[in-house]
C-alpha positions as CSV (number, residue, x, y, z in Angstrom):
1,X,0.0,0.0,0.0
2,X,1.2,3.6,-0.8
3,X,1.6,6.3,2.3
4,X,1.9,9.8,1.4
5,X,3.7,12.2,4.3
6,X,2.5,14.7,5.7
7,X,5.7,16.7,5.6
8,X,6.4,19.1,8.4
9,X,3.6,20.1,10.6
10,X,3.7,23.1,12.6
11,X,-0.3,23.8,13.9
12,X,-3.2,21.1,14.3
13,X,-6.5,21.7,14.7
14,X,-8.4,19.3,17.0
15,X,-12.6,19.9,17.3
16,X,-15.3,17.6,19.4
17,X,-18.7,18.4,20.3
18,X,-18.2,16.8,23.2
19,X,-15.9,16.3,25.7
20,X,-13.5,12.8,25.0
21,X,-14.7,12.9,21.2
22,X,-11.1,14.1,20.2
23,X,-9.6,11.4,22.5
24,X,-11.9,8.4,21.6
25,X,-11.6,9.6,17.6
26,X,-8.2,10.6,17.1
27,X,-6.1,10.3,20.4
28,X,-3.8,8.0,19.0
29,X,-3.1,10.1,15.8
30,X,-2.9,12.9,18.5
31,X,0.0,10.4,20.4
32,X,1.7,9.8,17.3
33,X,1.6,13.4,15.5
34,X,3.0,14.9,18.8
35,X,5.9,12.7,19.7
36,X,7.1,13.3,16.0
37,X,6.7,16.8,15.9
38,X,7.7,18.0,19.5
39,X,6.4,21.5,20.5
40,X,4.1,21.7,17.8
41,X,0.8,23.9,18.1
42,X,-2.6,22.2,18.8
43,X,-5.8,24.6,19.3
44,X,-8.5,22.4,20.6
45,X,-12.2,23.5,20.4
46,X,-14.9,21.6,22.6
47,X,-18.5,22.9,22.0
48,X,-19.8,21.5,25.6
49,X,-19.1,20.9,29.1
50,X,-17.6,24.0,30.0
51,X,-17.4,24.9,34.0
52,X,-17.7,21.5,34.8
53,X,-16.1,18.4,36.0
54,X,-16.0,17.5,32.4
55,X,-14.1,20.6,31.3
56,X,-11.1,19.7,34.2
57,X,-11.4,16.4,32.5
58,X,-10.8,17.2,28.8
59,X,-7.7,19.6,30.4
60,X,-6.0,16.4,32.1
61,X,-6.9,14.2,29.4
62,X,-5.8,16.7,26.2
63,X,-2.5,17.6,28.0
64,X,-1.4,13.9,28.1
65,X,-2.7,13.3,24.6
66,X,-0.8,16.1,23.3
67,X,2.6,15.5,24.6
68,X,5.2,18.1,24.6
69,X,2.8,20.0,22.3
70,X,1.9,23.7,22.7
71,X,-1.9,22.7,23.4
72,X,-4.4,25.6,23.7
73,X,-8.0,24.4,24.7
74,X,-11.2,26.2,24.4
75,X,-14.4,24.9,26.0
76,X,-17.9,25.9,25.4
77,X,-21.1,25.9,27.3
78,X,-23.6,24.6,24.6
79,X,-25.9,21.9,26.0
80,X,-25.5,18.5,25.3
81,X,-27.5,17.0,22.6
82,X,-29.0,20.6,21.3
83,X,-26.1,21.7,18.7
84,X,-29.2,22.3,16.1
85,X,-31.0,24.9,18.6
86,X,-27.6,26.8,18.8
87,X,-26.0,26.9,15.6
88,X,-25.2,30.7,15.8
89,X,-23.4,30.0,18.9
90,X,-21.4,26.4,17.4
91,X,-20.8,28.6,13.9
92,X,-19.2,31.8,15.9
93,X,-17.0,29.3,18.1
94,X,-15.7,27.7,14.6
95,X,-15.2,31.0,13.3
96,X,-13.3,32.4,16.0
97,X,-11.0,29.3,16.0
98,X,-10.4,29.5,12.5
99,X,-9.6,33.6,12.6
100,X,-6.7,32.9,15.4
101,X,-5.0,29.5,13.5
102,X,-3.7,28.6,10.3
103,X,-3.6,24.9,10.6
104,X,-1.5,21.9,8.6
105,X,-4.2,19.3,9.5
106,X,-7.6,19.7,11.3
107,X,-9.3,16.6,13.0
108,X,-13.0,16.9,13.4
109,X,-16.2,14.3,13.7
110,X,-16.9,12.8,10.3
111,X,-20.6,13.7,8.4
112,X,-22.0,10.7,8.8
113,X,-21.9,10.7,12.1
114,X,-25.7,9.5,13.7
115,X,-24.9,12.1,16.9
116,X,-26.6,15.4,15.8
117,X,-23.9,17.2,17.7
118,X,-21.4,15.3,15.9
119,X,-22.8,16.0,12.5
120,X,-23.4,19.2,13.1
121,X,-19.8,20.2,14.1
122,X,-18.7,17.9,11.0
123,X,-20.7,19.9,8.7
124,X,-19.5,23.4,10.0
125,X,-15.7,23.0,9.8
126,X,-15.5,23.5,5.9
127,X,-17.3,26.8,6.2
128,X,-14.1,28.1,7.9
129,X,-11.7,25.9,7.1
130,X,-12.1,25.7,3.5
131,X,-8.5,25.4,2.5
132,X,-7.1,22.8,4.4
133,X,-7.3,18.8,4.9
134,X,-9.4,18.0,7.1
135,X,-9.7,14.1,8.4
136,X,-13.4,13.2,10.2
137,X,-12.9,10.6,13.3
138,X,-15.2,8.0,14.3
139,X,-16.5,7.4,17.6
140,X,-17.8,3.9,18.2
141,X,-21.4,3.6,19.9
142,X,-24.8,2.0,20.2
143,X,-26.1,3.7,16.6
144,X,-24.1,1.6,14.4
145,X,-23.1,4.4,12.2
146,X,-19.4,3.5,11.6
147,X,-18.5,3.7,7.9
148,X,-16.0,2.5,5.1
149,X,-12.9,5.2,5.7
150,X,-11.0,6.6,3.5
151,X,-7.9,7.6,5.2
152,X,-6.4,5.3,8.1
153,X,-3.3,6.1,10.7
154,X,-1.4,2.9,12.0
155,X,-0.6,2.6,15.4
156,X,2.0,1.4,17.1
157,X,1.0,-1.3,19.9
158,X,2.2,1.1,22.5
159,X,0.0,3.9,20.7
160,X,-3.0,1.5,20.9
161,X,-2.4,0.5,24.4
162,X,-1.7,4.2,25.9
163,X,-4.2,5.4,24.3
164,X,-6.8,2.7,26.2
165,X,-4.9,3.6,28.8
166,X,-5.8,7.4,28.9
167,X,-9.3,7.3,28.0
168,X,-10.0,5.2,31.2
169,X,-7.8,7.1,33.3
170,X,-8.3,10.9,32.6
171,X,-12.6,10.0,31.9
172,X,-14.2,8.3,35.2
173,X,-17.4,10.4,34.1
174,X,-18.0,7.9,30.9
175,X,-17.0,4.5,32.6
176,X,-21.0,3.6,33.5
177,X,-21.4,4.0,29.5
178,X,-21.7,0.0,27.9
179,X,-19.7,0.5,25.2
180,X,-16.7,2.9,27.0
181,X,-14.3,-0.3,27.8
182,X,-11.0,-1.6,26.5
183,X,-12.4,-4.1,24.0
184,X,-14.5,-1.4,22.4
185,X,-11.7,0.2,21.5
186,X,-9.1,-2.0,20.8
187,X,-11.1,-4.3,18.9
188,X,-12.0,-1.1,16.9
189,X,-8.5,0.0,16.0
190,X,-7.9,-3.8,15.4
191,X,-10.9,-3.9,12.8
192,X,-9.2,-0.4,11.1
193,X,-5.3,-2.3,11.8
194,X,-6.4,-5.0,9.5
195,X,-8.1,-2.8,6.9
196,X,-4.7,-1.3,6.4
197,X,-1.8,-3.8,6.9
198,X,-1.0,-2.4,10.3
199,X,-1.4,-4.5,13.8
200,X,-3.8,-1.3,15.0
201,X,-5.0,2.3,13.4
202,X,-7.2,4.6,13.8
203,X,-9.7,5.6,10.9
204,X,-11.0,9.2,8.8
205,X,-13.1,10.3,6.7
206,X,-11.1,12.7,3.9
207,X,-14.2,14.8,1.9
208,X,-11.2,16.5,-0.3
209,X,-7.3,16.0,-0.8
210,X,-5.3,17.7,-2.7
211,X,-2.3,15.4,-3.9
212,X,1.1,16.4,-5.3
213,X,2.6,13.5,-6.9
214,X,5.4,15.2,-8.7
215,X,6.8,15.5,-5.0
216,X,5.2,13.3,-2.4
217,X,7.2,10.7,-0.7
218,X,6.5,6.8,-0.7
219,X,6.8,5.0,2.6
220,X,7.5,1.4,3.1
């Protein structure tokens, strides 16, 4: 299979609806991307939870996803589950975002997502970010809305494990939730590991790439 690099990467952009939606959809990408680019510049943008127990949460939890990283976190107060109701609000916090960074890479929930929060935010980001590639994460739940991707991010087995590791540590708040366990989400990145020749990986939707192959670079 042919991996294009990314090249250098100097600025991320990392967006959930929710608090632990960047972690469950992308923290290992986060892992990876950070350890390999030390000191690079991550603006995170959480719609809700803000001034609560969740909030402190996502702090603790984005600082040790984003090693070494210059990490600057926003978190909103929109109520859970009403992202519709307040699109002004989700729109101006998008907005904002995107007049303060000029991102390499911008993570964010895919379209097809069955959450309307999820979906919502997913179908915002291109208004604002309309120039760069941007990768939509999955988040495995009791809707049954996971997809075929189109972009995939091996993991290491240290990756994969670390990143099991955080979500239970830095999240007691979701633990109750039937699906929030280690097998969920290792036996997710072990479905995505397989559908790209890796042992684990986590898995995007890309709506739009722009390739350059007079000058990208094959890995193994």
């Amino acid at each position: 299979m042919i991996r294009l690099g990314a090249g250098p990467l100097n600025g991320i952009v990392a967006v959930g609806a929710h608090c632990d939606d960047i972690a469950i959809g992308a923290g290992g990408t986060l892992l990876t991307m950070c350890r390999a680019h030390p000191g690079i510049r991550v603006d995170a943008l959480v719609l809700s939870g803000g001034g609560s127990d969740r909030e402190q949460e996502e702090q603790a939890a984005l600082a040790a996803f984003c090693p070494g990283a210059d990490l600057r976190l926003t978190v909103h107060k929109l109520p859970d589950g009403r992202l519709p109701a307040h699109w002004e609000e989700a729109k101006a916090a998008v907005e904002e975002l995107r007049a303060r960074t000029e991102p390499d890479l911008v993570l964010a929930p895919r379209t097809e997502d069955a959450h309307q929060d999820h979906r919502g935010l997913a179908r915002l980001i291109p208004t604002a970010f309309r120039d760069h590639l941007v990768l939509g994460y999955e988040i495995v739940k009791w809707d049954g809305d996971l997809g075929r991707p189109s972009a995939y991010q091996p993991l290491s087995d240290r990756i994969a494990e670390e990143k099991v590791r955080l979500l239970q540590e830095h999240y007691p708040s979701q633990r109750h939730r039937p699906w929030y366990d280690r097998e969920a989400f290792l036996g997710l990145a072990r479905i995505r590991g397989i559908e790209c020749h890796a042992r684990y990986a986590e898995a995007f939707d890309a709506a739009k790439l722009t390739l350059d192959l007079g000058t990208f670079t094959l890995g193994e």
